[in-house]
N, C-alpha and C positions, 0 to 999 in steps of 0.2 A: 746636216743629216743627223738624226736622234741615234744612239748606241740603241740597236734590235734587240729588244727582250728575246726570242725566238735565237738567239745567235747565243747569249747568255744562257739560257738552256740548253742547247746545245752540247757549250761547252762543261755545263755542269755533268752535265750524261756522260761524255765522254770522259772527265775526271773519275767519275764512278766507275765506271766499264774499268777502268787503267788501275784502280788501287785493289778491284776483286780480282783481276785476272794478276796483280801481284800477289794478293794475300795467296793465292791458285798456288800460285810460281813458287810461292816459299813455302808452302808445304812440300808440295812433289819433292821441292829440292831438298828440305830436309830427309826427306825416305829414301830419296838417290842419294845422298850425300858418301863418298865412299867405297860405292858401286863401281862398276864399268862404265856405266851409262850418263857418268856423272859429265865427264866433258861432252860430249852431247847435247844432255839435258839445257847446260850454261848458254850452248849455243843457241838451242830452240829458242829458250828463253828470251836473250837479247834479240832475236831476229823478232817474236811475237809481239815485244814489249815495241821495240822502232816502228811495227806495221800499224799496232793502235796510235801510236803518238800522230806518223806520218796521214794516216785518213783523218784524225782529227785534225791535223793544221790543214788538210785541205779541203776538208769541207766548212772548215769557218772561214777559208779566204773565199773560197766560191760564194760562201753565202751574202761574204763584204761585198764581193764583186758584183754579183746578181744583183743585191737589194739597192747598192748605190747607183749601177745604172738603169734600173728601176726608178726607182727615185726623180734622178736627174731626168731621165725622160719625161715624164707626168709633169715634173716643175716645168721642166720647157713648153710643153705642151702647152699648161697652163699660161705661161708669160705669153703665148705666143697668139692667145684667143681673142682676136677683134675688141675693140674699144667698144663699149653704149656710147653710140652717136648718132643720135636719132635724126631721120630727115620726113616731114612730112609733103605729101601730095594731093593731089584731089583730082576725083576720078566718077564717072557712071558707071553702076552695075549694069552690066548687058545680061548675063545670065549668071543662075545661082543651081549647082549639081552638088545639093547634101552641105556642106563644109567648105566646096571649091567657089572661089567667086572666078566670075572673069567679068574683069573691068576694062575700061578706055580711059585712061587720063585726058583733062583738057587742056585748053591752050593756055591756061593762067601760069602751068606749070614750066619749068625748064625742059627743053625739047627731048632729054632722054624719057620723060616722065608723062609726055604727049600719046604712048603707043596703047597698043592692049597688052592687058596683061592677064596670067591666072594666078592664083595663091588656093593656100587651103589654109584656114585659121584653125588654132587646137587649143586647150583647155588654157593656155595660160596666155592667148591673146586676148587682151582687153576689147570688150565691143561694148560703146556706150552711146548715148545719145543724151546732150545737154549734161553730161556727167554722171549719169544713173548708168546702170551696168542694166545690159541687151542682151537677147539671143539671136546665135543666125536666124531663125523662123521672124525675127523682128524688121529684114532686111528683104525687100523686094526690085525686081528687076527697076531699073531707070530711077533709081536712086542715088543721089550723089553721096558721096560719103569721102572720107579726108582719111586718108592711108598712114598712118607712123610708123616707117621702119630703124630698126634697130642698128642701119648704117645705110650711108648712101649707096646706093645699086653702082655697077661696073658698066664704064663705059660702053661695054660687049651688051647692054640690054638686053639683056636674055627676058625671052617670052612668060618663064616661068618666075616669079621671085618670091625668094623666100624672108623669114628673119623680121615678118609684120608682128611687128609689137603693138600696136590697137587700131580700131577701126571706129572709127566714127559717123554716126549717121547723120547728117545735115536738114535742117529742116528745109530747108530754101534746095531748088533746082538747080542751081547755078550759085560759086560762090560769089560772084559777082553784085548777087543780090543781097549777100549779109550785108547791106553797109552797116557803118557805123552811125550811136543817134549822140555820138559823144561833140559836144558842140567846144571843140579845141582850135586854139588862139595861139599863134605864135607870140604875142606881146600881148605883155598885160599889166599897165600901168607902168611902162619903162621895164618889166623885167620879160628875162628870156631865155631861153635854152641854148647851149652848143653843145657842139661834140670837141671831145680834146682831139688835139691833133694824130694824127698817127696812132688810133685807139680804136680805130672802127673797122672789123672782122665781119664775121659772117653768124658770130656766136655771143659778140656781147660790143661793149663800147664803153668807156667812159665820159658822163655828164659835168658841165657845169651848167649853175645859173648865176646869170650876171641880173644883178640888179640897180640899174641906172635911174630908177625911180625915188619917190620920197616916203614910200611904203614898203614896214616889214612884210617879209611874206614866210608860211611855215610851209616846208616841204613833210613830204612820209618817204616811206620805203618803196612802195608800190610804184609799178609801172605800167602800160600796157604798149603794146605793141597791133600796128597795123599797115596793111599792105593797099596799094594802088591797082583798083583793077579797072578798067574801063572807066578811066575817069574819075573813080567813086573810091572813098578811102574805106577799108573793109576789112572788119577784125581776122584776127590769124588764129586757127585751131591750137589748142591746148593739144601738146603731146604728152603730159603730165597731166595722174588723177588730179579732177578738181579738189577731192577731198585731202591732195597733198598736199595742195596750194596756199600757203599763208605767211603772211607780212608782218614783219618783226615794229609793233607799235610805239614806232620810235619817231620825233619829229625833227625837223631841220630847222634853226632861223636863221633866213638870210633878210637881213639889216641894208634898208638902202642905203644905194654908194657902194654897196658890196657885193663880191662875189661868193661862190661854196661849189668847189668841186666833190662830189659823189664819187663813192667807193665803185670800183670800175664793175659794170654790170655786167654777167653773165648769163644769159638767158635759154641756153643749149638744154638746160633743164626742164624749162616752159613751156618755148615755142618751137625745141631743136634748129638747128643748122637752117638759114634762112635761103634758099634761092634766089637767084638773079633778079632784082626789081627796085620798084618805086616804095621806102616806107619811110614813115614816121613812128617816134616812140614819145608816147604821152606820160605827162605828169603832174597828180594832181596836187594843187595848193590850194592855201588858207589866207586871205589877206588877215595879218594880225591885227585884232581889235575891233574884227567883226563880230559880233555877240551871235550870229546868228551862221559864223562857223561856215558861209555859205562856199562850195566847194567850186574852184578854176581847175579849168584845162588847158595846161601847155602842150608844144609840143615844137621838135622839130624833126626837119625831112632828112632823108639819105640814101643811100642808092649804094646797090651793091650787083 
């Protein structure tokens, strides 16, 4: 806690108040001095002089008192304010009242995430579509759209929920129908993806690629991630603007015969908190010595 300027003022006032009511005090007593009045006066005095001292020491300790647990309130406050951990859903708009939507979530989602729901979005929820920023007036009834909230909802599913940090509007009816047109290979030319062991959460994983081939291959940074729906593998909504999104242009080589584990991947940034399913996370490479740089897709599955 900072020393209160306010408290430091205070006590300067009160320093001043205490050296004019002396300068006060030694004249009188000079003009009494000698008088009848004189013992008296000595008394007044001392009793005046305790009473200013005594309200100055207590109102700088009140002020210590007040403004520390002040203070210490607001900081706890503050510690105590929910984490950004985003979890996204996907849902039809049934009706739209102004600002209010009321949605149905579908069955791709975890069963608390299957019910209806209402929200009201306000100036600093994100609505976009393909990454461009939208207005409600852009959103109409029986439209699918992919929900980001700012934490996972409470097992109690409450009817109303709050705490939507962006709304996305879906081109496709059903997200079943995004598939993917990424033409990914678990092996390619002897090499191939795993997950390290005991590395795989709900928020990220750590990569190797083993390469058991006779071919360099050049990894990047980049990754994408995608989900199993009806059979069909099927990109996952960005809960991060697209225009935050970018990959640090850096390459890998991994040398056949050899391995290269990856810096453990976190993706709560991306894709948020993933629910219960079928996915794969893809990665693209370069076979080295291709002149024509032409780009591979790995990939392997996992389940959570």
């Amino acid at each position: 806690m900072k020393f209160p300027v306010f408290f430091l003022l205070a006590l300067i006032v009160a320093v001043a108040l205490f050296i004019i009511v002396t300068i006060i005090c030694k004249r009188s007593f000079a003009k009494s001095k000698g008088s009848a009045n004189f013992a008296t006066f000595s008394q007044d005095r001392v009793a005046i002089t305790l009473t200013i001292l005594i309200m100055a020491a207590l109102i700088g300790v009140s002020y210590f008192v007040g403004y520390g647990a002040a203070y210490n309130s607001i900081e706890r406050g503050y510690n105590e304010q929910p984490a950004f951990d985003p979890v996204c859903f996907y849902a039809e708009i049934k009706e739209i009242n102004e600002a209010t939507f009321f949605v149905e979530g579908i069955d791709v989602n975890e069963t608390k995430y299957q019910n209806q729901f209402s929200f009201t979005v306000y100036g600093e929820t994100i609505l976009e579509r393909k990454g461009v920023s939208i207005t409600v007036s852009d959103f109409s009834v029986g439209d699918m759209v992919a929900i980001t909230l700012q934490r996972d909802m409470p097992e109690n599913n409450p009817m109303i929920i709050e705490g939507i940090y962006k709304m996305q509007l879906l081109d496709n009816q059903q997200p079943s129908n995004i598939e993917t047109e990424i033409d990914a290979k678990n092996e390619i030319l002897g090499v191939s993806l795993s997950i390290k062991e005991n590395s795989l959460s709900s928020t990220g994983m750590t990569l190797t690629v083993i390469n058991n081939g006779d071919t360099d291959f050049l990894f990047g940074e980049s990754y994408n991630l995608e989900k199993e729906i009806d059979g069909k593998w099927c990109q996952i909504v960005y809960v991060a603007k697209e225009q935050d999104i970018s990959w640090e242009l850096i390459g890998y080589m991994v040398s056949a015969k050899e391995s290269y584990e990856f810096a453990p991947i976190d993706w709560e940034w991306l894709f948020g908190k993933l629910q219960a399913g079928n996915y794969r996370i893809i990665k693209d490479a370069y076979i080295d010595g291709n002149e024509d740089l032409e780009k591979q897709y790995l990939y392997v599955e996992f389940s959570l």
